[in-house]
PDB file of N, CA, C and O in Angstrom:
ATOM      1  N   UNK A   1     136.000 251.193 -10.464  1.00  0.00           N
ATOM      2  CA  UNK A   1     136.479 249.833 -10.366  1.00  0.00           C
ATOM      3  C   UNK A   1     136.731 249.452  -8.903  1.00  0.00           C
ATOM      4  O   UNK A   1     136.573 248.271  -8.594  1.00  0.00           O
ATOM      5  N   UNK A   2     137.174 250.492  -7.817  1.00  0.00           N
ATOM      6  CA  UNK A   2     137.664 250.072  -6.913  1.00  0.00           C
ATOM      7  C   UNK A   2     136.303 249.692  -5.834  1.00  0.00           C
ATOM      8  O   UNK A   2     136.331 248.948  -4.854  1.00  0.00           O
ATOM      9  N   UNK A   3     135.025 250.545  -6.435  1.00  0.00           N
ATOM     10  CA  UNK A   3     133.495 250.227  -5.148  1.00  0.00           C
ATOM     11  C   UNK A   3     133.554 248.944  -5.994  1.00  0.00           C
ATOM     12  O   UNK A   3     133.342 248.021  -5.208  1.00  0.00           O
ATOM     13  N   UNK A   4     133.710 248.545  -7.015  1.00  0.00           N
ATOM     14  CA  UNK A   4     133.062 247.341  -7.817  1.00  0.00           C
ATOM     15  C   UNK A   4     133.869 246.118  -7.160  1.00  0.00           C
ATOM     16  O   UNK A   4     133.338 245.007  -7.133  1.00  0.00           O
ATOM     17  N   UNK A   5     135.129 246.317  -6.640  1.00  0.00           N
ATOM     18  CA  UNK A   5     136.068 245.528  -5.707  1.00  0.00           C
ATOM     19  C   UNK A   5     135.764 245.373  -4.418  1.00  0.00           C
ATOM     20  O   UNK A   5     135.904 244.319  -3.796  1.00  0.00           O
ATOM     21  N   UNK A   6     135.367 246.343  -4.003  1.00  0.00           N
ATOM     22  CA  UNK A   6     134.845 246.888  -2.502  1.00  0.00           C
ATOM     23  C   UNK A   6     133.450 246.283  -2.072  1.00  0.00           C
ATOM     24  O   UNK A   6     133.302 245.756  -0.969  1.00  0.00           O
ATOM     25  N   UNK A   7     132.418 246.391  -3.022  1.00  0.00           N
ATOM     26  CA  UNK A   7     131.402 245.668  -2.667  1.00  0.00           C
ATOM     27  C   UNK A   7     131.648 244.616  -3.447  1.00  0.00           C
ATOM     28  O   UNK A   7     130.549 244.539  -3.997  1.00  0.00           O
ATOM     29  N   UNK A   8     132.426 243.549  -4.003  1.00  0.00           N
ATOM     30  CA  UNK A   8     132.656 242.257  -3.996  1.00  0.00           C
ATOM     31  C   UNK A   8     133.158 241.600  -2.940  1.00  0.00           C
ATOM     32  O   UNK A   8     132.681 240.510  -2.627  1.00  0.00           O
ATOM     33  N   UNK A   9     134.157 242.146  -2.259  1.00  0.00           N
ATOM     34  CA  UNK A   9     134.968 241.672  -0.894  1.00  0.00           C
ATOM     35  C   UNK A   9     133.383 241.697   0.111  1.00  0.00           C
ATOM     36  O   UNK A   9     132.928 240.760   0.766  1.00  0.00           O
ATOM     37  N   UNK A  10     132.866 242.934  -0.037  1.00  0.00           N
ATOM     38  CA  UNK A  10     131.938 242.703   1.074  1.00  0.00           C
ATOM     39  C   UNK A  10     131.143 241.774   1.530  1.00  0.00           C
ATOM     40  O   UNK A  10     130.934 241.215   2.607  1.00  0.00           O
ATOM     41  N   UNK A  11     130.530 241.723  -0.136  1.00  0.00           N
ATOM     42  CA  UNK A  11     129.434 240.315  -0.417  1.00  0.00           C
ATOM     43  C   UNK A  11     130.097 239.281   0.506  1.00  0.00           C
ATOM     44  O   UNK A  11     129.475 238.815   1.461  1.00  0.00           O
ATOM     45  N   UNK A  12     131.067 239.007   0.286  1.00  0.00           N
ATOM     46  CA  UNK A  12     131.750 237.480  -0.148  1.00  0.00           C
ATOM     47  C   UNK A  12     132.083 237.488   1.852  1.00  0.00           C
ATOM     48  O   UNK A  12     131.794 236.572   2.623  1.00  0.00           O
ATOM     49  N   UNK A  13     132.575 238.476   2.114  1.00  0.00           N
ATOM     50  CA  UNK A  13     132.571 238.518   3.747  1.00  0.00           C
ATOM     51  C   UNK A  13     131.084 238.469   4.584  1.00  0.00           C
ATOM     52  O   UNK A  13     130.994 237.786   5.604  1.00  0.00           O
ATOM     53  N   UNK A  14     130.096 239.139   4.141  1.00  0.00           N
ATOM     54  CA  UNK A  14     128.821 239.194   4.684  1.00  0.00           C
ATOM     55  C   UNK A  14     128.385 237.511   4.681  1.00  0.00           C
ATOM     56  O   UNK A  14     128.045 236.884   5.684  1.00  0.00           O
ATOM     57  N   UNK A  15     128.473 237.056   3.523  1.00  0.00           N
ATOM     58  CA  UNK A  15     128.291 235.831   3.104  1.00  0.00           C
ATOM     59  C   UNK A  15     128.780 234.481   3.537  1.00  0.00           C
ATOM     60  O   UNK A  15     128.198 233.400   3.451  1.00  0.00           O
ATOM     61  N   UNK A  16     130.233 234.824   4.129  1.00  0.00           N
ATOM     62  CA  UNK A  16     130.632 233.606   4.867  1.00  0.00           C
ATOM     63  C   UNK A  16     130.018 233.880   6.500  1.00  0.00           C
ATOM     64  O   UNK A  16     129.560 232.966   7.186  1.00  0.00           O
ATOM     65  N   UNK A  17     130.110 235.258   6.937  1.00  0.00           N
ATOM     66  CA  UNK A  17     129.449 235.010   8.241  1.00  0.00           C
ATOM     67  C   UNK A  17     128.384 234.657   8.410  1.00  0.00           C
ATOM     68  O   UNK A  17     128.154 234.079   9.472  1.00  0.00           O
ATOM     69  N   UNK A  18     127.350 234.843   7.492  1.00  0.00           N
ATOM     70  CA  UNK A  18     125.808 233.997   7.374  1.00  0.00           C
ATOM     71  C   UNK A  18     126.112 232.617   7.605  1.00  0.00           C
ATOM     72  O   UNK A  18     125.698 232.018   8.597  1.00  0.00           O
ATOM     73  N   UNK A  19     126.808 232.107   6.738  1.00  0.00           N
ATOM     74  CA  UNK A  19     126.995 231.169   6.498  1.00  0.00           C
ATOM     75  C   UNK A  19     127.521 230.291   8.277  1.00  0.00           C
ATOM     76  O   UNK A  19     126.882 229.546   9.021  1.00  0.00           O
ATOM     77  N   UNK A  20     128.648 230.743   8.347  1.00  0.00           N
ATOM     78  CA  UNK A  20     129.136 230.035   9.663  1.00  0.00           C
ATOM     79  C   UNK A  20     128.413 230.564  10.738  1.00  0.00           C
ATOM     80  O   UNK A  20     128.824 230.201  11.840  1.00  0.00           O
ATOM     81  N   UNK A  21     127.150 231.558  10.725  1.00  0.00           N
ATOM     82  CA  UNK A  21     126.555 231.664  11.723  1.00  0.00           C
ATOM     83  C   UNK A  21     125.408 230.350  11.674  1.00  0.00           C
ATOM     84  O   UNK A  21     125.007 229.639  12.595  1.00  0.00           O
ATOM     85  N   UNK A  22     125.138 230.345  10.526  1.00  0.00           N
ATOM     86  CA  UNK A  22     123.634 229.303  10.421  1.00  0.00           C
ATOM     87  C   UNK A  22     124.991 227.816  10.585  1.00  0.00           C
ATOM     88  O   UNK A  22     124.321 226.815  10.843  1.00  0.00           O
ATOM     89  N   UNK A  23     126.237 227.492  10.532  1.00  0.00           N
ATOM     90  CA  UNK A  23     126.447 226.480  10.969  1.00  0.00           C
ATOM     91  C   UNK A  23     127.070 226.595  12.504  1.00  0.00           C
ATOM     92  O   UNK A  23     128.149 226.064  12.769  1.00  0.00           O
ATOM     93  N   UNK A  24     126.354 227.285  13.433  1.00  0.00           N
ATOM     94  CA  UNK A  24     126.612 227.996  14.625  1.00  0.00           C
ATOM     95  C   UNK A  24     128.233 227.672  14.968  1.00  0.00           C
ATOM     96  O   UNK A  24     128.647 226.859  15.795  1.00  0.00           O
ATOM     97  N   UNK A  25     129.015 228.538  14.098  1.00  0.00           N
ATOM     98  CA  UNK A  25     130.860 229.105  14.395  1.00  0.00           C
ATOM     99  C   UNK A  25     130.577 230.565  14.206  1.00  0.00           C
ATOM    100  O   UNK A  25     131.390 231.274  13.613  1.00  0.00           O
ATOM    101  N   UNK A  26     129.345 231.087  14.733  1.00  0.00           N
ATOM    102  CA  UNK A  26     129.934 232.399  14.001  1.00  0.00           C
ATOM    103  C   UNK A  26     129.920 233.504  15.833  1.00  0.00           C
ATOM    104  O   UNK A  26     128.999 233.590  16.646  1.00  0.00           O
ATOM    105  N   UNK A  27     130.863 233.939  15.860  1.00  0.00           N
ATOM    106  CA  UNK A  27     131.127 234.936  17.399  1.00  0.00           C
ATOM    107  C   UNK A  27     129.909 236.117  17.157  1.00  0.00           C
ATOM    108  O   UNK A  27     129.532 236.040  15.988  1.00  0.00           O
ATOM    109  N   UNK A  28     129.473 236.756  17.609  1.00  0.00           N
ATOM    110  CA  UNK A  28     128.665 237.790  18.031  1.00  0.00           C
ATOM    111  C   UNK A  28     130.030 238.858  18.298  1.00  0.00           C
ATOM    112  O   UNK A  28     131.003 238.840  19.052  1.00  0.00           O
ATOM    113  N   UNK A  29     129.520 239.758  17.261  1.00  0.00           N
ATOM    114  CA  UNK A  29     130.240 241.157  17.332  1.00  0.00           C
ATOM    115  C   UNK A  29     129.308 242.267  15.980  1.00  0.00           C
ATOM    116  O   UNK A  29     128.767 241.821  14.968  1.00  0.00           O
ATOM    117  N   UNK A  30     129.359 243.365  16.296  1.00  0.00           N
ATOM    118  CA  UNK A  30     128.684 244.434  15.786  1.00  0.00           C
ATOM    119  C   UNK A  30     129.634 245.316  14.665  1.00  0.00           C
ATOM    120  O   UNK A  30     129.385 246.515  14.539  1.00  0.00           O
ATOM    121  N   UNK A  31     130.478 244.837  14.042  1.00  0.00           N
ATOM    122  CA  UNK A  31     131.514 245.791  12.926  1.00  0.00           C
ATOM    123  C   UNK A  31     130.390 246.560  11.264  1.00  0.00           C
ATOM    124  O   UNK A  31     130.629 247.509  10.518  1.00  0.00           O
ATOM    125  N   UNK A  32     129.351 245.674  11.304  1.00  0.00           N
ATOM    126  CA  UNK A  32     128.480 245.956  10.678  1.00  0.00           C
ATOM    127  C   UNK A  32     127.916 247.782  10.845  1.00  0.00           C
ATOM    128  O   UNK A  32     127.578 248.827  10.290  1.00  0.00           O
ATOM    129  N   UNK A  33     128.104 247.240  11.753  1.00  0.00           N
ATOM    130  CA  UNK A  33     127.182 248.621  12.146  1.00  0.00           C
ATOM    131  C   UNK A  33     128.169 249.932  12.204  1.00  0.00           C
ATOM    132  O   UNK A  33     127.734 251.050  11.927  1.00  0.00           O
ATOM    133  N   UNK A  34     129.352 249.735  12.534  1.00  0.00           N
ATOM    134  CA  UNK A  34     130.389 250.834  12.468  1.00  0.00           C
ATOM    135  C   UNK A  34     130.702 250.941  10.695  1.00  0.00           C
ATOM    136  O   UNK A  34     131.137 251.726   9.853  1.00  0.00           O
ATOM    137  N   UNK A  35     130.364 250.106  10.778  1.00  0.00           N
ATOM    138  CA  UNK A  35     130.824 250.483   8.759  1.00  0.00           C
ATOM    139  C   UNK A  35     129.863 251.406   8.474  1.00  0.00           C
ATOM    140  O   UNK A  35     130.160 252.546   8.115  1.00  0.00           O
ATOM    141  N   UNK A  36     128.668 251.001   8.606  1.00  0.00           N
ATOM    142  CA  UNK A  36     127.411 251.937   8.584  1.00  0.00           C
ATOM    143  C   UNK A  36     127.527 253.383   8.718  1.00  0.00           C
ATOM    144  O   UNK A  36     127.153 254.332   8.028  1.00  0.00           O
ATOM    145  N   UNK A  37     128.170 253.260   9.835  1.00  0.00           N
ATOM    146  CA  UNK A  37     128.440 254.682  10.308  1.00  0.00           C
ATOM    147  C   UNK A  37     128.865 255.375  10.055  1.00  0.00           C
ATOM    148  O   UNK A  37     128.429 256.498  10.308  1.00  0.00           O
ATOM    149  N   UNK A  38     130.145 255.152   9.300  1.00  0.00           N
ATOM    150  CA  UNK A  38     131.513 255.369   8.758  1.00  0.00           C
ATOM    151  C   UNK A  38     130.771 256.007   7.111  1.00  0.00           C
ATOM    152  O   UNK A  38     130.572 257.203   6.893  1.00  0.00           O
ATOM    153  N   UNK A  39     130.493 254.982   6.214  1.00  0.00           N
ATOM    154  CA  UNK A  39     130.018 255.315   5.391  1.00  0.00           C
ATOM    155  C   UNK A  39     128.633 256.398   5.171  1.00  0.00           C
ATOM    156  O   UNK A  39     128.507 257.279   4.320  1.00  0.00           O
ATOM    157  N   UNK A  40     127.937 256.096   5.957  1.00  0.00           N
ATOM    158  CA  UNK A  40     126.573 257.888   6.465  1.00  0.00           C
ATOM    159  C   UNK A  40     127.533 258.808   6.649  1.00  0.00           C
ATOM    160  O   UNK A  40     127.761 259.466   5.634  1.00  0.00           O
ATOM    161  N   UNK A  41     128.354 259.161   7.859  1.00  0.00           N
ATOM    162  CA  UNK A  41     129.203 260.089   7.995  1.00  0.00           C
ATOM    163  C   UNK A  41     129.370 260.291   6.548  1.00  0.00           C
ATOM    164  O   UNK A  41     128.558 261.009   5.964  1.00  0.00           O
ATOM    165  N   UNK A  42     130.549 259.614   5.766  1.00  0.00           N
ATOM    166  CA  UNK A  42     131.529 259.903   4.529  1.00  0.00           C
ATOM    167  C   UNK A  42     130.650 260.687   3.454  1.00  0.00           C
ATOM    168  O   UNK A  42     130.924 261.772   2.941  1.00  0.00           O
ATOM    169  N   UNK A  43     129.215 259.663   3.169  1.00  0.00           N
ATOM    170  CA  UNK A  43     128.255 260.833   2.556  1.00  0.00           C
ATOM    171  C   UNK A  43     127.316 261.884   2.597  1.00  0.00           C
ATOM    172  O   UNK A  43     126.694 262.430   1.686  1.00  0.00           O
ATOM    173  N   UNK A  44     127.326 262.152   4.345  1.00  0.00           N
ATOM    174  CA  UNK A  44     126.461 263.656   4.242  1.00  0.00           C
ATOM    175  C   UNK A  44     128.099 264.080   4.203  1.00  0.00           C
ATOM    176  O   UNK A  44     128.104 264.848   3.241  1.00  0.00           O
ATOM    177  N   UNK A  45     129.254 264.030   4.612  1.00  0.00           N
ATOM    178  CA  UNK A  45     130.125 265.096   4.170  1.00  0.00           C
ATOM    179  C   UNK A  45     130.007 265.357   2.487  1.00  0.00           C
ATOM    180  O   UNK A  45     129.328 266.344   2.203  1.00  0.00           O
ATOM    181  N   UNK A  46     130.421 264.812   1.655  1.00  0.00           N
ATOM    182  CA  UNK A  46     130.242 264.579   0.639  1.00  0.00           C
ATOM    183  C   UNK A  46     129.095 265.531  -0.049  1.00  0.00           C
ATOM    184  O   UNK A  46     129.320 266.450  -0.835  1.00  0.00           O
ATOM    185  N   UNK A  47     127.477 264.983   0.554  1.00  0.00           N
ATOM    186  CA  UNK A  47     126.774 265.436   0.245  1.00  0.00           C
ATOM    187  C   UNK A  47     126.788 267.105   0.251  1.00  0.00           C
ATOM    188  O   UNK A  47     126.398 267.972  -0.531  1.00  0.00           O
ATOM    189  N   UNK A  48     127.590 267.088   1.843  1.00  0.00           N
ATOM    190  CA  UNK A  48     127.610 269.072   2.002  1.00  0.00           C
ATOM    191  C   UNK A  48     128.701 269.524   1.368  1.00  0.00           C
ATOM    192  O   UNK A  48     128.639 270.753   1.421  1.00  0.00           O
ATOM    193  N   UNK A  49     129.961 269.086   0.622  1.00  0.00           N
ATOM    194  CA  UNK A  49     130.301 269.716  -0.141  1.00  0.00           C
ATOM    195  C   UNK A  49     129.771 269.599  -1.488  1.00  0.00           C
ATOM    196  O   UNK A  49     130.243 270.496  -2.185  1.00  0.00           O
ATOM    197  N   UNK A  50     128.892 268.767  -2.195  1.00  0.00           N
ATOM    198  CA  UNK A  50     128.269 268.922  -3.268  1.00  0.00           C
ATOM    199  C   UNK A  50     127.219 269.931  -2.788  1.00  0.00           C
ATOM    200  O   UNK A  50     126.970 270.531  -3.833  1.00  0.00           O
ATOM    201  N   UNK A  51     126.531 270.421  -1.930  1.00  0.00           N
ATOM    202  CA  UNK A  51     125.820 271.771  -1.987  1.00  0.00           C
ATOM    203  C   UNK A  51     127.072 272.692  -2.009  1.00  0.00           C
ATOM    204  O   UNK A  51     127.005 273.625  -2.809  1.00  0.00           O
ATOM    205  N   UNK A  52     127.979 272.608  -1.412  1.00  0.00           N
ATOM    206  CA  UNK A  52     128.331 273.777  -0.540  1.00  0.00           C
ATOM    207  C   UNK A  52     129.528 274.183  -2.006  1.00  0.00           C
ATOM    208  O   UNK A  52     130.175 275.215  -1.830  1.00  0.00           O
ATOM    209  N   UNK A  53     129.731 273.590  -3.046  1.00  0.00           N
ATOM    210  CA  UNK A  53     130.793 273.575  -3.823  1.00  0.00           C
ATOM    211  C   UNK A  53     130.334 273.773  -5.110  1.00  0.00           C
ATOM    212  O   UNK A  53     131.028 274.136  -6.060  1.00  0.00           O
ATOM    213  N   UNK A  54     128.538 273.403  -5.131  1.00  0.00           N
ATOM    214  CA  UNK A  54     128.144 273.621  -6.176  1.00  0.00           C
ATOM    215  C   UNK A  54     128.801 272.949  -7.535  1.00  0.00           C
ATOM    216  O   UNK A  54     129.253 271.806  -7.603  1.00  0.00           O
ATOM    217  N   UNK A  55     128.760 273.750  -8.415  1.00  0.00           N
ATOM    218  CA  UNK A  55     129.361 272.797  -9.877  1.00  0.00           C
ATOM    219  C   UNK A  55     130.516 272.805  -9.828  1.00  0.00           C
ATOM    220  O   UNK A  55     131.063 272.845 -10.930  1.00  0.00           O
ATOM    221  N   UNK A  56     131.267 272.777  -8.819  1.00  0.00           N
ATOM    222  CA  UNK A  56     132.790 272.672  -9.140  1.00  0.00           C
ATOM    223  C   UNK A  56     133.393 271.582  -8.115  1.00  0.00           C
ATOM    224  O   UNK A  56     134.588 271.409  -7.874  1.00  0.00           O
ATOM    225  N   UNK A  57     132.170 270.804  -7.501  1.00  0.00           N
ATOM    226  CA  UNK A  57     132.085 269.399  -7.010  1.00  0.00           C
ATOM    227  C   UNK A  57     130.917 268.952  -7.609  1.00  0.00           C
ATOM    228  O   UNK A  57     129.865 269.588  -7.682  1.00  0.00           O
ATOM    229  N   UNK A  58     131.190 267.552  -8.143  1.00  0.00           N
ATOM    230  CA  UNK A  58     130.202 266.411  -8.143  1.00  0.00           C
ATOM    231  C   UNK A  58     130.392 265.561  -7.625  1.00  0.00           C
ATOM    232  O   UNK A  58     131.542 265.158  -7.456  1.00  0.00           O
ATOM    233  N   UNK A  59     129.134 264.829  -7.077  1.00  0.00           N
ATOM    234  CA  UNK A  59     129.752 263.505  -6.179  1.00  0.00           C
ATOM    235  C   UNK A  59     129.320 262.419  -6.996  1.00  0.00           C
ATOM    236  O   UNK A  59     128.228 262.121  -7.482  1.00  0.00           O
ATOM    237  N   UNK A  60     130.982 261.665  -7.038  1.00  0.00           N
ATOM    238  CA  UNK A  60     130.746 260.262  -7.850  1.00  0.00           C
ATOM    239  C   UNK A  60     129.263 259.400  -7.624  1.00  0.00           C
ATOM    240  O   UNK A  60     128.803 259.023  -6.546  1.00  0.00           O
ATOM    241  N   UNK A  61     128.574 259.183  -9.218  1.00  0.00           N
ATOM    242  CA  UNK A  61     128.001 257.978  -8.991  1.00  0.00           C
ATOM    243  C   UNK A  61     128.155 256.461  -8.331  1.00  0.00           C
ATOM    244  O   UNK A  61     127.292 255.602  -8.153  1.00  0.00           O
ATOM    245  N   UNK A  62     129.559 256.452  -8.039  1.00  0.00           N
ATOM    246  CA  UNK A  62     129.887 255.116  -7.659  1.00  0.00           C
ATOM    247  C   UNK A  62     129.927 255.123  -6.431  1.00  0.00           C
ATOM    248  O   UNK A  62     129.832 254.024  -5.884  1.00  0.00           O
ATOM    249  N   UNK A  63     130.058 256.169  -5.696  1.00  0.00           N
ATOM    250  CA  UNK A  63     129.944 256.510  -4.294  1.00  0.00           C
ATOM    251  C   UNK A  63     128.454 256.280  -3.529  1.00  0.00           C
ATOM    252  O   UNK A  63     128.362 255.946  -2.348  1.00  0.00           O
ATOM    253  N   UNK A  64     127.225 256.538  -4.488  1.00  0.00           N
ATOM    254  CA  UNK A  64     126.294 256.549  -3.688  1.00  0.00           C
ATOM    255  C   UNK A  64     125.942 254.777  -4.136  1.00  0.00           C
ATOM    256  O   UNK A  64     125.740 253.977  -3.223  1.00  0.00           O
ATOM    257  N   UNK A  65     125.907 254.365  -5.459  1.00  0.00           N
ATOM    258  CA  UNK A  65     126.227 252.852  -5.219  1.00  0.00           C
ATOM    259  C   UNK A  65     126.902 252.240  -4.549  1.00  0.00           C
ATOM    260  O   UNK A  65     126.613 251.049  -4.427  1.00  0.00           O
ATOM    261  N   UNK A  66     127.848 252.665  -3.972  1.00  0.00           N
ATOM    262  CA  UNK A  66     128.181 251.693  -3.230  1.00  0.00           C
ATOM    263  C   UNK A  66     127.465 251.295  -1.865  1.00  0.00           C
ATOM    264  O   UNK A  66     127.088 250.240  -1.354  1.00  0.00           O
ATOM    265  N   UNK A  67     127.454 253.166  -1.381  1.00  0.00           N
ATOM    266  CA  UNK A  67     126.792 253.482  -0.144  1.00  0.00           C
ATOM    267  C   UNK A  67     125.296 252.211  -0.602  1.00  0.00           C
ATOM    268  O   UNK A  67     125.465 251.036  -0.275  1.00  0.00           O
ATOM    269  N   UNK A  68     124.324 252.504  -1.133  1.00  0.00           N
ATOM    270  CA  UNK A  68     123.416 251.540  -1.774  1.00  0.00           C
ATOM    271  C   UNK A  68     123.884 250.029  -1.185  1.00  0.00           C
ATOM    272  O   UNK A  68     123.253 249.492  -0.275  1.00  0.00           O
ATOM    273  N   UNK A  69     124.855 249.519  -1.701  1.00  0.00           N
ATOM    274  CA  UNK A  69     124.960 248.263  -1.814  1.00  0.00           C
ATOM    275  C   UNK A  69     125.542 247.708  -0.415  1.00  0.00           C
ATOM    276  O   UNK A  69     125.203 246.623   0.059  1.00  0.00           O
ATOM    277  N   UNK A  70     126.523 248.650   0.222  1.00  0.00           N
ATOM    278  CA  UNK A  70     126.650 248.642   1.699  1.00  0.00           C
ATOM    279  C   UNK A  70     125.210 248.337   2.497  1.00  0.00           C
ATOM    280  O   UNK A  70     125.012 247.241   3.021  1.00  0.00           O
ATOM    281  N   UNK A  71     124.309 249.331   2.532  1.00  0.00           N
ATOM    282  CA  UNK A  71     123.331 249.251   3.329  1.00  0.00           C
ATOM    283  C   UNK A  71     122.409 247.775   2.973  1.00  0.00           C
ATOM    284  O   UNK A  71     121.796 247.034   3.741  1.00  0.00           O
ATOM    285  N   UNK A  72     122.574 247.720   1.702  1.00  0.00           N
ATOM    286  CA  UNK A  72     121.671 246.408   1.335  1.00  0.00           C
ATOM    287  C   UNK A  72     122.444 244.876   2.095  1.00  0.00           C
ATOM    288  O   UNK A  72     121.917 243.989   2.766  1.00  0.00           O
ATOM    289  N   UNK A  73     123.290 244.984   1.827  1.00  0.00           N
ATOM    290  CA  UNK A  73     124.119 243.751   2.632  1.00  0.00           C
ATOM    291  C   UNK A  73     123.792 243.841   4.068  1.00  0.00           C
ATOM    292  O   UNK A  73     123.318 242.901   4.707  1.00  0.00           O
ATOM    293  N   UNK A  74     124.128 245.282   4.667  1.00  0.00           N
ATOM    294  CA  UNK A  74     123.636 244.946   6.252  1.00  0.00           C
ATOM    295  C   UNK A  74     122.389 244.349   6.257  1.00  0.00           C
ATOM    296  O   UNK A  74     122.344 243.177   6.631  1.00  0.00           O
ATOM    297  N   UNK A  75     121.208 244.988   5.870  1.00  0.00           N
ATOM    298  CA  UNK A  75     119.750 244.662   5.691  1.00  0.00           C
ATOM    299  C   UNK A  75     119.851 242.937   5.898  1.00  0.00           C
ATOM    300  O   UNK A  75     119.691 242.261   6.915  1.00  0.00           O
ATOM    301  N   UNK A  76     120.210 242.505   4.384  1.00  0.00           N
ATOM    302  CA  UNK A  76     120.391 241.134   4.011  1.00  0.00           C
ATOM    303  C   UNK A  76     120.527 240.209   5.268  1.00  0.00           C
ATOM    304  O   UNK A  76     119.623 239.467   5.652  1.00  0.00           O
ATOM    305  N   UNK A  77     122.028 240.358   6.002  1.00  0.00           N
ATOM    306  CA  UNK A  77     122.807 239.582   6.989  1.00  0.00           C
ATOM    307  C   UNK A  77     122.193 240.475   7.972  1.00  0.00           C
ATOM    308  O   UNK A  77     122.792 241.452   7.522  1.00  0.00           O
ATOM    309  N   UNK A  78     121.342 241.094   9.162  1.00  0.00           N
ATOM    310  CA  UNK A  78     120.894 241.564   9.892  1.00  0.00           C
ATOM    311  C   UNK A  78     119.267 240.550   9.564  1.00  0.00           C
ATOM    312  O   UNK A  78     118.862 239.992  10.584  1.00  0.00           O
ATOM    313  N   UNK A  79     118.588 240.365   8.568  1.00  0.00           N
ATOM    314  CA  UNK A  79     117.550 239.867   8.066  1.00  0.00           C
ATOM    315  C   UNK A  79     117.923 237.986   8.483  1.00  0.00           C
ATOM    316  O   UNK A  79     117.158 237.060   8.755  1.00  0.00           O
ATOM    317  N   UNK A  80     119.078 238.040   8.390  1.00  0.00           N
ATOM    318  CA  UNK A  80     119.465 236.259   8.248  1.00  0.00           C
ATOM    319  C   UNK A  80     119.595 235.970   9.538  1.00  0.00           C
ATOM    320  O   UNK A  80     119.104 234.935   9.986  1.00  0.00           O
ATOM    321  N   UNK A  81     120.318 236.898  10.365  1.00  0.00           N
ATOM    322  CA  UNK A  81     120.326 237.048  11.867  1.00  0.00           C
ATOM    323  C   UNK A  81     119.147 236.715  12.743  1.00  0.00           C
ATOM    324  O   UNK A  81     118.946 235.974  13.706  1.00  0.00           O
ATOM    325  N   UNK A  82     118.374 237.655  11.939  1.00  0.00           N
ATOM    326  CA  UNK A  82     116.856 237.440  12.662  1.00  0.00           C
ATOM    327  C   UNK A  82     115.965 236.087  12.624  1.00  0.00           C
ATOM    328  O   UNK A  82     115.094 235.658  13.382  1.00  0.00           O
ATOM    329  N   UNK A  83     116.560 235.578  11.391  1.00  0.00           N
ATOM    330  CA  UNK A  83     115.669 233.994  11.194  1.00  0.00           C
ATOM    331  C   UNK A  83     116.387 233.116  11.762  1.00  0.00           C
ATOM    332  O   UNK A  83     115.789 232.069  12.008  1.00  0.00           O
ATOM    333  N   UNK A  84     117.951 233.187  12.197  1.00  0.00           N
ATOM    334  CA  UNK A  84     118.717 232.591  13.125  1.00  0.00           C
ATOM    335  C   UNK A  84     118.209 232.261  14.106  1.00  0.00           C
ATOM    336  O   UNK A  84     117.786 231.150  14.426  1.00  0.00           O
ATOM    337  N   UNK A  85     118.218 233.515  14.828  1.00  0.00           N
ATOM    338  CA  UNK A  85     117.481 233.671  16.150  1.00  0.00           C
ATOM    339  C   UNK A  85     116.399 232.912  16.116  1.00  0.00           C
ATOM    340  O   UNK A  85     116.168 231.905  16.784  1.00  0.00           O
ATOM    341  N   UNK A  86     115.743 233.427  15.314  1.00  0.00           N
ATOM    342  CA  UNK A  86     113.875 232.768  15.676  1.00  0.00           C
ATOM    343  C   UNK A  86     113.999 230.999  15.633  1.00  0.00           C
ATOM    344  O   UNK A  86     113.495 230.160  16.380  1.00  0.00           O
ATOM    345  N   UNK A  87     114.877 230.850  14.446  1.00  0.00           N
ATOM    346  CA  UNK A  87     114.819 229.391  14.635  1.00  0.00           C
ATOM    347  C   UNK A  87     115.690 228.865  15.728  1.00  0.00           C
ATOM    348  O   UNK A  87     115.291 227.757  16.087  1.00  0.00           O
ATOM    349  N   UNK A  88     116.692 229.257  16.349  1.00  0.00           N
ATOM    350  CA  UNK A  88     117.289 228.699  17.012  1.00  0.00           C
ATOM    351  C   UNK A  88     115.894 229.072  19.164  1.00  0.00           C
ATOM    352  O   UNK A  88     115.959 228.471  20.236  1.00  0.00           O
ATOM    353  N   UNK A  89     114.920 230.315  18.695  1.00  0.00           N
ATOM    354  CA  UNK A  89     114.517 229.735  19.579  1.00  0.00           C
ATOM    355  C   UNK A  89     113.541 228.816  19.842  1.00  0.00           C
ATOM    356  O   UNK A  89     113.215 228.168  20.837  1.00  0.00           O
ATOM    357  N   UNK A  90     113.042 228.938  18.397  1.00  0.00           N
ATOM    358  CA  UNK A  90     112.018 227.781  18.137  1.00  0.00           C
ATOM    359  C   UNK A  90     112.528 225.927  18.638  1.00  0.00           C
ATOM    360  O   UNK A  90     111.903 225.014  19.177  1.00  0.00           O
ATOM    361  N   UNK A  91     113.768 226.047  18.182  1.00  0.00           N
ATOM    362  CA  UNK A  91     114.599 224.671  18.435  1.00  0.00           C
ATOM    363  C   UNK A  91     116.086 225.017  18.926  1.00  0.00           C
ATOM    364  O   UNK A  91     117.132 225.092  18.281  1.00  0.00           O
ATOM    365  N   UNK A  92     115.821 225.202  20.286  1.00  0.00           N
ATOM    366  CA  UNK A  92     116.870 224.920  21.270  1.00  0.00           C
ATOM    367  C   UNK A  92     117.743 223.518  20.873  1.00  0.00           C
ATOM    368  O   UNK A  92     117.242 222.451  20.520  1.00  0.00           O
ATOM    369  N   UNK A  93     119.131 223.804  21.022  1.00  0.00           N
ATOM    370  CA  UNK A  93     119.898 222.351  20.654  1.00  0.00           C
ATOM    371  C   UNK A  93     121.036 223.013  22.144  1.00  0.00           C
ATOM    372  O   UNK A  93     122.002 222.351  22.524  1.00  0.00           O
TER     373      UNK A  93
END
């Protein structure tokens, strides 16, 4: 319940910065990418104690969905970024 909370907040945050970027309020900063990081780190640990622990660790299904749904949002808003750009250099204001 709590990734199902976790990637709702995200959406809904990824989503307004699209948003106020394409109505140009949005600041330039990189937190995207430290989440990224944060979360890779969290699952090769994870991952090496599910080798290293064998059957007496499993790693939650909801963990690698989320990881999933994390990376898809950067993609998404990194993807929206890019058509930002292009249009804003296509039409300078």
């Amino acid at each position: 319940m709590i990734s199902t909370i976790y990637v709702g907040v995200l959406v809904i945050y990824g989503s307004n910065k699209e948003f106020n970027r394409w109505q140009n309020h949005h600041k330039a900063n990189h937190k995207g990418e430290i989440f990224i990081i944060f979360w890779t780190i969290l699952i090769g640990v994870l991952i090496a104690f599910d080798i290293i622990l064998g059957p007496k660790y499993k790693l939650p299904e909801s963990v690698i969905t989320t990881y999933i749904s994390v990376i898809t949002v950067l993609v998404i808003t990194e993807r929206s970024k890019e058509m930002h750009d292009t249009k804003k250099e296509k039409n300078p204001v």
